[in-house]
Backbone as numpy.savetxt, mean C-alpha at the origin, in Angstrom:
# Nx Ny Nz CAx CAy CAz Cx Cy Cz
-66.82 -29.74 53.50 -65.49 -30.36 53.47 -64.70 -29.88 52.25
-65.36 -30.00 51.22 -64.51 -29.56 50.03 -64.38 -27.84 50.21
-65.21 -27.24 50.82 -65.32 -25.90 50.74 -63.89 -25.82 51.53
-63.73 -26.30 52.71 -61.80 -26.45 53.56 -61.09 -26.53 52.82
-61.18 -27.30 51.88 -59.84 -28.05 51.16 -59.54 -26.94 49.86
-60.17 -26.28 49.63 -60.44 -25.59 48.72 -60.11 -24.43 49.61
-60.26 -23.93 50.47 -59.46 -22.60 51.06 -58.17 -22.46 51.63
-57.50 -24.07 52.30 -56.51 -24.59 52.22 -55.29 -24.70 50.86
-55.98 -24.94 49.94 -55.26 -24.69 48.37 -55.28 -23.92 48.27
-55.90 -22.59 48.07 -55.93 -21.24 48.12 -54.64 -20.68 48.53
-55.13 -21.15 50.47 -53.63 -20.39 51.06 -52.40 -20.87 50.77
-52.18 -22.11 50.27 -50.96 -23.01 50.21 -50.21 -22.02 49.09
-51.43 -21.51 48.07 -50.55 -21.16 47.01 -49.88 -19.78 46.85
-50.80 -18.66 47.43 -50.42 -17.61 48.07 -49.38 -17.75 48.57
-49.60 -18.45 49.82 -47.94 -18.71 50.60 -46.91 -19.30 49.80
-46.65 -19.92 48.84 -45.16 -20.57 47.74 -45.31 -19.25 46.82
-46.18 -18.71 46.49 -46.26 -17.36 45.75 -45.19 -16.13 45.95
-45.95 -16.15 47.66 -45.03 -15.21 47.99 -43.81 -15.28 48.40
-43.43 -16.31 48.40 -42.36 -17.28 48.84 -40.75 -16.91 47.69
-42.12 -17.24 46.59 -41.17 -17.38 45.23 -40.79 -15.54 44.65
-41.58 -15.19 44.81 -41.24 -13.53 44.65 -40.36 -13.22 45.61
-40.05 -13.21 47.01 -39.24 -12.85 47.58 -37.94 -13.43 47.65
-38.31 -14.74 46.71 -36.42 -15.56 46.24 -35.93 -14.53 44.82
-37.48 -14.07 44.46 -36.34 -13.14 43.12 -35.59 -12.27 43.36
-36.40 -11.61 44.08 -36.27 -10.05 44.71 -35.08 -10.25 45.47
-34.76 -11.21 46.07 -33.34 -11.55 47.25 -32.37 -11.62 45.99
-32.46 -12.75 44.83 -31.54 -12.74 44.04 -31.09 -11.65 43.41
-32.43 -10.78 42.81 -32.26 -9.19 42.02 -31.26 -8.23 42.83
-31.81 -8.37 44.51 -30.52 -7.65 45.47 -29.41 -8.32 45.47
-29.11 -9.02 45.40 -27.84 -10.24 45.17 -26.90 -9.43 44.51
-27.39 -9.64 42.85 -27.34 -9.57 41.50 -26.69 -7.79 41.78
-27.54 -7.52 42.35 -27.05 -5.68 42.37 -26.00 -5.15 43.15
-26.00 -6.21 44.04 -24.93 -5.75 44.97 -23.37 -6.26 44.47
-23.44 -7.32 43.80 -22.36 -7.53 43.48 -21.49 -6.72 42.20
-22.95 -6.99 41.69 -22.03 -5.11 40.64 -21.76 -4.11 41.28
-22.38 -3.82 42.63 -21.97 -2.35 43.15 -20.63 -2.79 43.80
-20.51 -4.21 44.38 -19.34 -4.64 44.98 -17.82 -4.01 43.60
-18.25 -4.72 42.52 -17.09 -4.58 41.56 -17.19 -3.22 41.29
-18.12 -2.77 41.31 -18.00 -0.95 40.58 -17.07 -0.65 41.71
-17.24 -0.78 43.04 -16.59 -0.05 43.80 -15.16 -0.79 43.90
-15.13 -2.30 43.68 -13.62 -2.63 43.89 -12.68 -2.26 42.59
-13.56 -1.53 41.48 -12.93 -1.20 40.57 -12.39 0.50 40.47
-13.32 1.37 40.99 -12.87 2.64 41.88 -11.27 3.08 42.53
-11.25 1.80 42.80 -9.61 1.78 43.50 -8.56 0.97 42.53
-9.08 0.89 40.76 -7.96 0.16 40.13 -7.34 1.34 39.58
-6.14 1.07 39.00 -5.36 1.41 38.16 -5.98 2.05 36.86
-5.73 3.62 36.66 -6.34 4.05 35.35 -5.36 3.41 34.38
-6.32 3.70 33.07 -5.84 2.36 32.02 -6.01 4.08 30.76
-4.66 4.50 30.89 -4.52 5.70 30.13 -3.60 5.12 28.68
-3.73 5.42 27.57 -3.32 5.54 26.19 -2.87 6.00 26.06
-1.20 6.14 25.27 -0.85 7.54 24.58 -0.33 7.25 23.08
-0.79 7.86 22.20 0.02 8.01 20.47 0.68 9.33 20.51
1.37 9.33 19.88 2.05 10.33 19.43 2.19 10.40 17.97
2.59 11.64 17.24 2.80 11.96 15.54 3.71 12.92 15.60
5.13 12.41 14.71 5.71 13.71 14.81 6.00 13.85 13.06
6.50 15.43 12.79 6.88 15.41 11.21 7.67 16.44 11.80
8.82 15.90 11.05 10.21 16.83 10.82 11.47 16.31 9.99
12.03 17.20 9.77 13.21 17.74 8.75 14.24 17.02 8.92
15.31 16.28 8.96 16.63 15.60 8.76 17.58 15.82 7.79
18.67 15.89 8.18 19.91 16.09 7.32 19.93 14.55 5.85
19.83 13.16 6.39 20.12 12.06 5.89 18.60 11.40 6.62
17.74 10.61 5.42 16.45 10.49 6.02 17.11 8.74 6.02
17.95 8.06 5.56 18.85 6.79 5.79 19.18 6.69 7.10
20.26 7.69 7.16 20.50 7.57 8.53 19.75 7.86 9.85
19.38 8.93 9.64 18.15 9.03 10.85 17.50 7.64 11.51
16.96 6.96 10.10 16.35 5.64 10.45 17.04 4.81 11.22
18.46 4.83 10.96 19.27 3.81 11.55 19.73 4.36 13.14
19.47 5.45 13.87 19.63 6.08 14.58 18.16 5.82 15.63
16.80 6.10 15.13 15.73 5.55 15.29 15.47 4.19 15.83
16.40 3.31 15.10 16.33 1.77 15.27 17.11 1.87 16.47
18.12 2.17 16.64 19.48 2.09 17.83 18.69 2.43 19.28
18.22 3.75 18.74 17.34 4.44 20.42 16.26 3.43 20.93
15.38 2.89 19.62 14.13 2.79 20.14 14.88 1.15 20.61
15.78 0.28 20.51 16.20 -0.77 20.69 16.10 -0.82 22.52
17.40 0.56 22.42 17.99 1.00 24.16 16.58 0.68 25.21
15.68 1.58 24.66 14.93 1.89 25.39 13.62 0.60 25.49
13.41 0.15 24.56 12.90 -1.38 24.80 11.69 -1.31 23.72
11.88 -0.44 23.07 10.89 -0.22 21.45 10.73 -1.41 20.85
10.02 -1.30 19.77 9.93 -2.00 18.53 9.23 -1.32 17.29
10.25 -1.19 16.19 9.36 -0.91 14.50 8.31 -1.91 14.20
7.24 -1.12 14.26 5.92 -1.87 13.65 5.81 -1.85 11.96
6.60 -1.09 11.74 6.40 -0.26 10.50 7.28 0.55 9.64
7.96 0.50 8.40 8.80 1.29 7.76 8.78 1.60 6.51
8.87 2.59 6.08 9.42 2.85 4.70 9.77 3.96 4.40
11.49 4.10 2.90 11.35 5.22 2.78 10.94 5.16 1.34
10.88 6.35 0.54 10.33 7.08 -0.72 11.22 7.67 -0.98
11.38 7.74 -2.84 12.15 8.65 -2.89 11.54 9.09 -4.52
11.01 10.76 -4.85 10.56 10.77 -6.03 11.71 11.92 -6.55
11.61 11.71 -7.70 12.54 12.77 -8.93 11.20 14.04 -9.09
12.10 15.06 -8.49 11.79 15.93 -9.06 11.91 16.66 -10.22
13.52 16.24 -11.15 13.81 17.00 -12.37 15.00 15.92 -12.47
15.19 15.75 -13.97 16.42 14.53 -14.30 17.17 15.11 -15.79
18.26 15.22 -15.48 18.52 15.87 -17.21 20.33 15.08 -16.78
20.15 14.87 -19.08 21.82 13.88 -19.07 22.30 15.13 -20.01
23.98 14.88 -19.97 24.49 16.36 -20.15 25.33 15.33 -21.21
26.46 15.99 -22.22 27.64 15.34 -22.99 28.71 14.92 -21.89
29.33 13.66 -21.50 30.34 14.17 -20.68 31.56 13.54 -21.44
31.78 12.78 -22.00 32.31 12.19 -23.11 31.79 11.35 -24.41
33.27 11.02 -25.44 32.48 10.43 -26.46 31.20 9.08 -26.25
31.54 8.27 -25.58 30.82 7.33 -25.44 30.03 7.27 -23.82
30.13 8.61 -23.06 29.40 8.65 -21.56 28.29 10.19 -21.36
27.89 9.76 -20.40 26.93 11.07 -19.95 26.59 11.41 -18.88
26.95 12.26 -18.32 26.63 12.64 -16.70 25.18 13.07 -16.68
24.44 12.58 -15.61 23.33 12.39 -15.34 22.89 13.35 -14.24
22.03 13.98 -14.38 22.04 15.15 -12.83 20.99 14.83 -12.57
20.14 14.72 -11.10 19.17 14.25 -10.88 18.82 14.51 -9.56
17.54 15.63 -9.85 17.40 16.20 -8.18 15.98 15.10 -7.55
15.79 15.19 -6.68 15.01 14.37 -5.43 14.97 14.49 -4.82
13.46 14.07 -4.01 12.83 14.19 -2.68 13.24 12.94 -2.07
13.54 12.80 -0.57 13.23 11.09 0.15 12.66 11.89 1.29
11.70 10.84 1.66 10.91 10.76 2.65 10.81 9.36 3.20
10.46 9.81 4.88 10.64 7.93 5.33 9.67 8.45 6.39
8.73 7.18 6.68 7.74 6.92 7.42 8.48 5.72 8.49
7.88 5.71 9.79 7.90 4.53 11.05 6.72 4.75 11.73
7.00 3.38 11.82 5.41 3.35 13.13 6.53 2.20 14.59
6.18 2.92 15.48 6.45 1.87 16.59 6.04 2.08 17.71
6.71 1.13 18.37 6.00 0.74 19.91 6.85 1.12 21.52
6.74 1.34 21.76 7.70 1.77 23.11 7.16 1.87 24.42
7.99 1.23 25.56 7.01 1.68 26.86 6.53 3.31 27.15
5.43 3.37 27.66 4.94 4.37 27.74 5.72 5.88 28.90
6.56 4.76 29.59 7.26 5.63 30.43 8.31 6.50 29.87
8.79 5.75 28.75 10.20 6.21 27.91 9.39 6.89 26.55
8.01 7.37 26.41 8.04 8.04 25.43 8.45 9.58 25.05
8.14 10.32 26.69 8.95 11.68 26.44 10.63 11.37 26.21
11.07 10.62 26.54 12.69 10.64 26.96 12.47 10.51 24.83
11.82 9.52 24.31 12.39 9.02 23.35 11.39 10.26 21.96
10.83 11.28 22.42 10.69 12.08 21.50 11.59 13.43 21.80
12.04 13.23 23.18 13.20 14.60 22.92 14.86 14.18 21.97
14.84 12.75 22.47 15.82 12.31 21.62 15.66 12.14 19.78
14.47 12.36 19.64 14.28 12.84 18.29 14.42 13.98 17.88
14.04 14.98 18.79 13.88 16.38 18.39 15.34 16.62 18.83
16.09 16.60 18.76 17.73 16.48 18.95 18.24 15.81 17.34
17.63 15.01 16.73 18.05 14.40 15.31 17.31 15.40 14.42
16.39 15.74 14.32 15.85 16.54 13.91 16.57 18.39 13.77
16.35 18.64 11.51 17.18 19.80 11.87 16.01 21.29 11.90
14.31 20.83 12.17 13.36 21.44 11.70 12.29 20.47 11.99
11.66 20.74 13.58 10.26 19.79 13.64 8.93 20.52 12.98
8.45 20.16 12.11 7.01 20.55 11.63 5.58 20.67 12.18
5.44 19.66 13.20 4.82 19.35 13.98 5.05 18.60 15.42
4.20 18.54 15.96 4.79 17.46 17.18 2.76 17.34 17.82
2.47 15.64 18.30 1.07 16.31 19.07 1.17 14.95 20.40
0.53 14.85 21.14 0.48 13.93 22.30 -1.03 13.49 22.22
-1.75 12.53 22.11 -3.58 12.13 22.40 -3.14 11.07 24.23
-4.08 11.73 24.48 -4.12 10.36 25.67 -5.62 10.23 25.69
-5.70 8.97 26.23 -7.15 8.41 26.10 -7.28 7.59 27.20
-8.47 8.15 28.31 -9.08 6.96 29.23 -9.77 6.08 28.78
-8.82 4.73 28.93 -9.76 3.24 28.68 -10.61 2.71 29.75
-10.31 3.30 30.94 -10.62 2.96 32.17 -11.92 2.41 32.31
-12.81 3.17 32.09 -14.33 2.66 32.21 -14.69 1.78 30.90
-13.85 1.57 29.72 -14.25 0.47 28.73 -13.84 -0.81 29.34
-12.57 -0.69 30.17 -11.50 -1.94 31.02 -12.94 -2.26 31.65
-13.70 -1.88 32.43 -14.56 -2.16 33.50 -15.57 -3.17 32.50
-16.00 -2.01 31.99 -17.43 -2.76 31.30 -16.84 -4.09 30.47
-15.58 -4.67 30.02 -15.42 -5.65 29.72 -15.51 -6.62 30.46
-14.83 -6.14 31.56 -14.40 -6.94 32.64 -16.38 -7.54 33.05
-16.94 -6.55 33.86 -18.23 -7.18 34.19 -18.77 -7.81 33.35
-19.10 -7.54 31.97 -20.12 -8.51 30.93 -19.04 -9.62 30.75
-17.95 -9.93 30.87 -17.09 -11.05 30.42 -17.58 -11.75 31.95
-17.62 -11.50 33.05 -17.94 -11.96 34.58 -19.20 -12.34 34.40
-20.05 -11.63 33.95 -21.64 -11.97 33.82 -21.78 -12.98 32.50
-21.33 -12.96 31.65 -21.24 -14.11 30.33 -20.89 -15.37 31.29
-19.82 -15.39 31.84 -19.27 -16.99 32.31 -20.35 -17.27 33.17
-20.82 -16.46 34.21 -22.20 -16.79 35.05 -23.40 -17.49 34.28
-23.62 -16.90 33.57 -24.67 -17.29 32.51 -24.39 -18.47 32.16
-22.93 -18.60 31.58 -22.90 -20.04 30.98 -22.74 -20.57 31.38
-22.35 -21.06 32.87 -22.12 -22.03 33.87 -24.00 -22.26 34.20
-24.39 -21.33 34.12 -26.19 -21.99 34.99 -26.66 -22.82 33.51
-26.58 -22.01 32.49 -26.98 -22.89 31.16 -26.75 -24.32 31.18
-24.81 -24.10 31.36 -24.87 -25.76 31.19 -25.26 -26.98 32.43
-25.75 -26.51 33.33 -26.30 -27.01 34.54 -27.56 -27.90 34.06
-28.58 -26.83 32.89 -29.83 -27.42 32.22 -29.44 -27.78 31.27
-28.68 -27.67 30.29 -28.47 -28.09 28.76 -28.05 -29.27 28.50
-28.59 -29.71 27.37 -28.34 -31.24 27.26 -27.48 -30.98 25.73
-27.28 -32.07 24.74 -26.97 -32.38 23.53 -27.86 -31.48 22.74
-29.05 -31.88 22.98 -30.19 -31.51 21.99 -31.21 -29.75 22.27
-30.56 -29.48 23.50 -30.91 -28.06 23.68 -30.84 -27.50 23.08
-31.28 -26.21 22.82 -31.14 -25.15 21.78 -29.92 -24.06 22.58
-30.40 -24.29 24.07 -29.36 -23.77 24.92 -27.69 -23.78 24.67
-27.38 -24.36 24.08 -25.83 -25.13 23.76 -25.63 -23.94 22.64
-26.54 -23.53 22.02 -25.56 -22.37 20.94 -25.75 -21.22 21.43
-26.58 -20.94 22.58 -26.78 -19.87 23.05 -25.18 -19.49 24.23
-24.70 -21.00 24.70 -23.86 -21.32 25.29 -22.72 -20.69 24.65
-22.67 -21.24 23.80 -21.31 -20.86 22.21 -21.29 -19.25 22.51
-22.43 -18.49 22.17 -22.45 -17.52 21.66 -22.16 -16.89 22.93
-22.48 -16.65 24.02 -22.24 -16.29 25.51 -20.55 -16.73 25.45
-19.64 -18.26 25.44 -18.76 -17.90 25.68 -17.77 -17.35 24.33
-18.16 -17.84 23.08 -17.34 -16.48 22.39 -17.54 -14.44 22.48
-18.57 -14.44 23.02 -18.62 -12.99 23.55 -17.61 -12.85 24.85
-17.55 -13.55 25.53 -16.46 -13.77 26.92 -15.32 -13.53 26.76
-14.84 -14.25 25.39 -13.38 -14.20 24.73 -13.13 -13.04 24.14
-13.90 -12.79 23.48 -13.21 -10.95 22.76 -13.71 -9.98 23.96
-14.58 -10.08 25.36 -14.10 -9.19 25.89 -12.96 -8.70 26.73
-12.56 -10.63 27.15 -11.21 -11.02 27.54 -10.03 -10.06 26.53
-9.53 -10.64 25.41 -9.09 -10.19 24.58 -9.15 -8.78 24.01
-10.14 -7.96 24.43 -10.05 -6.41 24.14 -9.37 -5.93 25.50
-9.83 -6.52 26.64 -8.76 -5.76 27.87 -7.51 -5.85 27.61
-6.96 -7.48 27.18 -5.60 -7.43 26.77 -4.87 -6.25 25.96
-5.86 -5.78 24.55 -5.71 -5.04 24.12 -5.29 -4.05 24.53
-6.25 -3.12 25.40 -6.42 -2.13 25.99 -5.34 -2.22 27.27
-4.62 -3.57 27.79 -3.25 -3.60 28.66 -1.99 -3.28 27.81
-2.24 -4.01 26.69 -1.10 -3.55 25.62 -0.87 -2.14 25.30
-1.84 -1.47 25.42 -1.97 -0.30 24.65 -1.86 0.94 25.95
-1.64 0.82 26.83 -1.13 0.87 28.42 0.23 0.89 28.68
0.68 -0.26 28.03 1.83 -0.70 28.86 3.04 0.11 27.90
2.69 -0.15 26.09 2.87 0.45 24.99 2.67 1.48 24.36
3.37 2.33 24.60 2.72 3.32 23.79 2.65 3.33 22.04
2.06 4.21 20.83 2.26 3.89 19.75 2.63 5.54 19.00
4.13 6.03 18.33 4.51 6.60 17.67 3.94 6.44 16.17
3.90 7.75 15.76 4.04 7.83 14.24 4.91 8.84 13.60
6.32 8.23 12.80 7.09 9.53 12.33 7.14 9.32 11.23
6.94 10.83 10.62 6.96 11.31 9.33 8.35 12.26 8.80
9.71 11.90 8.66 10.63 12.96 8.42 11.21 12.45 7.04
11.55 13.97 6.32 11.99 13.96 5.14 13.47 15.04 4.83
14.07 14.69 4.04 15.17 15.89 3.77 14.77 16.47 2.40
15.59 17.58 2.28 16.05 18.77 1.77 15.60 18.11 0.15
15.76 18.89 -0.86 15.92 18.39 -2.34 17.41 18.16 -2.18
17.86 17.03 -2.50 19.15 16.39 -3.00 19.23 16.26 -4.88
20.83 17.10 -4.95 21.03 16.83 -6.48 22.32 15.38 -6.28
22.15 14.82 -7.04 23.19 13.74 -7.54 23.37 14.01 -8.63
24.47 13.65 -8.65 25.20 13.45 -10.27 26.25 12.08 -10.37
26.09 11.64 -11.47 26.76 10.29 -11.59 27.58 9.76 -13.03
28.27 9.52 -13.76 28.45 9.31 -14.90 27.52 7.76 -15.97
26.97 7.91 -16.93 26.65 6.64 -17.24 26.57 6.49 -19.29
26.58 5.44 -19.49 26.90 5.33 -20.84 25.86 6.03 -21.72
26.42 6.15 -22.50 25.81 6.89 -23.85 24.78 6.61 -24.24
23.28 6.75 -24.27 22.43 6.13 -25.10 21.97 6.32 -26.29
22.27 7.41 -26.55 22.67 8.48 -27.77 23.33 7.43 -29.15
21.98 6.42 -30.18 22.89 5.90 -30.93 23.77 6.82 -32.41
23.19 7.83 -32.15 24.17 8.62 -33.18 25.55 8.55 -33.04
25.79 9.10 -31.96 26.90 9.29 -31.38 28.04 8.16 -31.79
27.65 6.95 -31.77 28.33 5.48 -31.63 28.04 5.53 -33.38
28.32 6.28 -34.64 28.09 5.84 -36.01 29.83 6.12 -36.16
30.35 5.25 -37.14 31.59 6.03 -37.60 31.79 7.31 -37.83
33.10 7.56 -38.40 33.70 9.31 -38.79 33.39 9.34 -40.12
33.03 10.85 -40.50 32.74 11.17 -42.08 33.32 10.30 -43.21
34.78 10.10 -42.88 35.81 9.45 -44.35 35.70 7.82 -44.31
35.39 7.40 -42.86 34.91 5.86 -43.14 33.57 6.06 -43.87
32.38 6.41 -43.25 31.22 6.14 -43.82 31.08 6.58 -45.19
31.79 7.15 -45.56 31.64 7.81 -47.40 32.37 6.69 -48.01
33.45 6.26 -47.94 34.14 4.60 -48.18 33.29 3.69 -48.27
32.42 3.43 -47.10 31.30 2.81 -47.00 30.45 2.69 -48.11
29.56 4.00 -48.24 28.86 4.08 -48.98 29.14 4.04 -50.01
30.52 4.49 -51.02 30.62 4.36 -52.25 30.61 2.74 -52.65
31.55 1.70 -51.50 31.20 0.53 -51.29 30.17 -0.11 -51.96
28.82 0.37 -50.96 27.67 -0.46 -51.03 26.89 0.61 -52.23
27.64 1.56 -52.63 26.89 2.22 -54.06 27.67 1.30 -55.06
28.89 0.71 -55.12 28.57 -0.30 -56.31 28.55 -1.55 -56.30
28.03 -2.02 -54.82 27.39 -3.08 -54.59 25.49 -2.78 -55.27
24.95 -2.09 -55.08 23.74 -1.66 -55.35 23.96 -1.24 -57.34
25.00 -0.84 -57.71 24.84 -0.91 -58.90 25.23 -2.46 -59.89
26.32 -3.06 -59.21 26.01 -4.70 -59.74 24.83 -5.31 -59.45
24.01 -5.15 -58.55 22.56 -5.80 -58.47 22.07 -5.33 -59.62
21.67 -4.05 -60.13 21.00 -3.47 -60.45 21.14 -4.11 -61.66
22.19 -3.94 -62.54 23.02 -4.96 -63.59 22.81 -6.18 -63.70
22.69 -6.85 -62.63 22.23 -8.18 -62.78 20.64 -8.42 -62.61
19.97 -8.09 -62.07 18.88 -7.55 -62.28 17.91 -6.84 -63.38
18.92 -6.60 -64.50 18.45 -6.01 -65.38 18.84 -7.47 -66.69
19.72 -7.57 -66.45 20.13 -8.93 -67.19 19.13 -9.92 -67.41
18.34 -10.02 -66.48 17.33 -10.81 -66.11 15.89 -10.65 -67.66
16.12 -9.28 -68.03 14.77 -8.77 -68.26 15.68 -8.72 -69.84
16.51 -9.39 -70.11 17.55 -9.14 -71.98 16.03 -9.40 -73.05
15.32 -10.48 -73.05 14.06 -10.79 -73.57 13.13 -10.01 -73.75
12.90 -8.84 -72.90 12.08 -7.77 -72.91 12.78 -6.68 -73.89
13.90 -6.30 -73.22 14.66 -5.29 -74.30 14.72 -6.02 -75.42
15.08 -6.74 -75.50 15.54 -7.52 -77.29 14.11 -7.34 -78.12
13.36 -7.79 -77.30 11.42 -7.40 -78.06 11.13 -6.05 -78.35
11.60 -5.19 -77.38 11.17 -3.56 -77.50 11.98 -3.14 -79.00
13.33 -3.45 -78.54 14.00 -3.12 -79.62 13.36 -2.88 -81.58
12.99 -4.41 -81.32 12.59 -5.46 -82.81 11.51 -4.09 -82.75
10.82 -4.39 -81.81 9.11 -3.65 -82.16 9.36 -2.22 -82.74
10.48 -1.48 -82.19 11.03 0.17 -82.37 11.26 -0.22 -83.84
12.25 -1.04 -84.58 12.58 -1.43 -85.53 11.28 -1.27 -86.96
10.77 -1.97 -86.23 9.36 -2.40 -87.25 8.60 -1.30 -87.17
8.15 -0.57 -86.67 7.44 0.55 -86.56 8.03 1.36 -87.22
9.36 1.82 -87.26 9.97 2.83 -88.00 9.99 2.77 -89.42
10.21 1.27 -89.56 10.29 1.11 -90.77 8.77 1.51 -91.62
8.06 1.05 -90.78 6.33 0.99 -91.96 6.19 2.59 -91.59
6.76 3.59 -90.89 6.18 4.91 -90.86 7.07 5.05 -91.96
8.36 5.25 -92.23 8.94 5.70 -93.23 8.45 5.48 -94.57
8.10 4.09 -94.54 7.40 3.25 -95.75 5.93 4.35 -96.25
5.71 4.17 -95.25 4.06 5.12 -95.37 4.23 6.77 -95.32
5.21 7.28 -95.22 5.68 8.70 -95.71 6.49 9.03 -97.39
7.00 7.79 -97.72 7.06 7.74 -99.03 6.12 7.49 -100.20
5.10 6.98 -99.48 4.53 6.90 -100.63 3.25 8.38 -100.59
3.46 8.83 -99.76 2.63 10.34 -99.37 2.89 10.95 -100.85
1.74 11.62 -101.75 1.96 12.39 -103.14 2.25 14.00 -102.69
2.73 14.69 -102.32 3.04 16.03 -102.30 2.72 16.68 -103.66
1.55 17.37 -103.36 0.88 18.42 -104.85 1.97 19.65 -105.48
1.98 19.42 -106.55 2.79 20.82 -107.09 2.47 21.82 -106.45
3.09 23.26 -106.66 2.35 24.07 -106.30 2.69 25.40 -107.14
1.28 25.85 -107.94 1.18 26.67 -108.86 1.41 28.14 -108.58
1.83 28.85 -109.92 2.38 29.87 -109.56 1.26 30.95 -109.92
0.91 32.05 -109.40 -0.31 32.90 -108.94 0.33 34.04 -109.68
């Protein structure tokens, strides 16, 4: 009897065995077919092509150009991402131009950078309309880039992430460990969401880069004197002047010396007394006869 029951368990389990392998194997074909479904309903999408562009060239007025730049790329449905111009001195020299001024000569470079955005349909229209402002293009280049098969692979792992996280939270409770695995599945969902956007933007937009500069420009301008020589009085005032403050400097000196009457009056006495005891002491000196040979 037990030997039945015991070959009965046997087969029972075999049979849910094989039961359960052929529910994977159905799901694994499932699972495969539906990616081959999207590979192929993706076959028939829309290529997801890129274009930048870079141009460098020459301009009469690198001011105006810009403002010309702004006007077109407006028409056509653009936008400046990006601007600036530069402007460095190459050589600067100030000349005499009058008594109290100086003309200033001053040669320079300007250069101006843009970055912008424009539909992709209007980007030839809107680089021949440059090369028309332009008095000397330097360069010119076109990149295009298939996103097409990155569009896909977002698209499926962002499709397969939400799958995932919908069966997760079916089992997951509060205290699962499942719940950050959850997190992490749907913030991966979101930036792959968010990179297609990207990659639609970057589609729909194309992205310019211009580099144009002009010529060396000289200016010249008038500006004040910095020169403090220049700004001193004329010869016959300043000698007036100075004889001035030469006998201003000799009454100090006078009074200043006035100060010190106590010192001279002492030197004096002392010259006095000294002379006297040398004289004193040369008189009484005996000077010897002197005999005749």
């Amino acid at each position: 009897m037990k030997r039945h029951f015991a070959l009965v368990a046997l087969a029972a389990m075999i049979f849910f065995g094989c039961n359960s392998e052929k529910k994977a194997e159905m799901a694994d074909y499932a699972a495969a077919d539906t990616v081959s479904a999207d590979l192929s309903s993706t076959d028939t999408a829309a290529e997801k092509m890129t274009k930048t562009a870079d141009m460098r060239f020459r301009v009469k007025d690198v001011q105006q150009t810009k403002q010309k730049l702004s006007e077109t790329l407006k028409k056509q449905g653009g936008l400046v991402m990006e601007f600036s111009i530069s402007s460095a001195v190459k050589d600067t020299e100030k000349v005499k131009f009058s008594a109290d001024s100086l003309q200033e000569i001053t040669s320079y470079t300007t250069d101006g950078y843009l970055t912008a955005r424009i539909p992709a349909e209007h980007l030839d229209e809107f680089t021949n309309a440059i090369a028309k402002m332009a008095v000397f293009v330097d360069n010119q280049s076109l990149k295009m880039e298939d996103r097409s098969l990155a569009y896909v692979e977002n698209k499926l792992k962002a499709e397969n992430r939400q799958q995932a996280v919908t069966q997760i939270n079916k089992v997951a409770s509060k205290k699962s460990p499942n719940v950050q695995s959850a997190l992490s599945l749907k913030d991966d969902y979101v930036d792959r969401k968010i990179q297609n956007l990207a990659i639609d933007q970057q589609v729909k937009y194309s992205t310019i880069t211009l580099n144009f500069y002009q010529d060396n420009t000289v200016k010249t301008m008038i500006v004040a004197n910095d020169n403090i020589f220049d700004y001193k009085p004329s010869f016959f005032r300043r000698l007036g002047l100075n004889l001035t403050d030469g006998w201003s400097y000799f009454k100090e000196l006078v009074l200043f010396l006035s100060k010190l009457w106590m010192f001279f009056l002492t030197a004096l006495i002392a010259f006095f007394i000294i002379r006297y005891y040398t004289k004193k002491k040369h008189a009484k000196v005996i000077i010897p006869p002197t005999g005749n040979r």
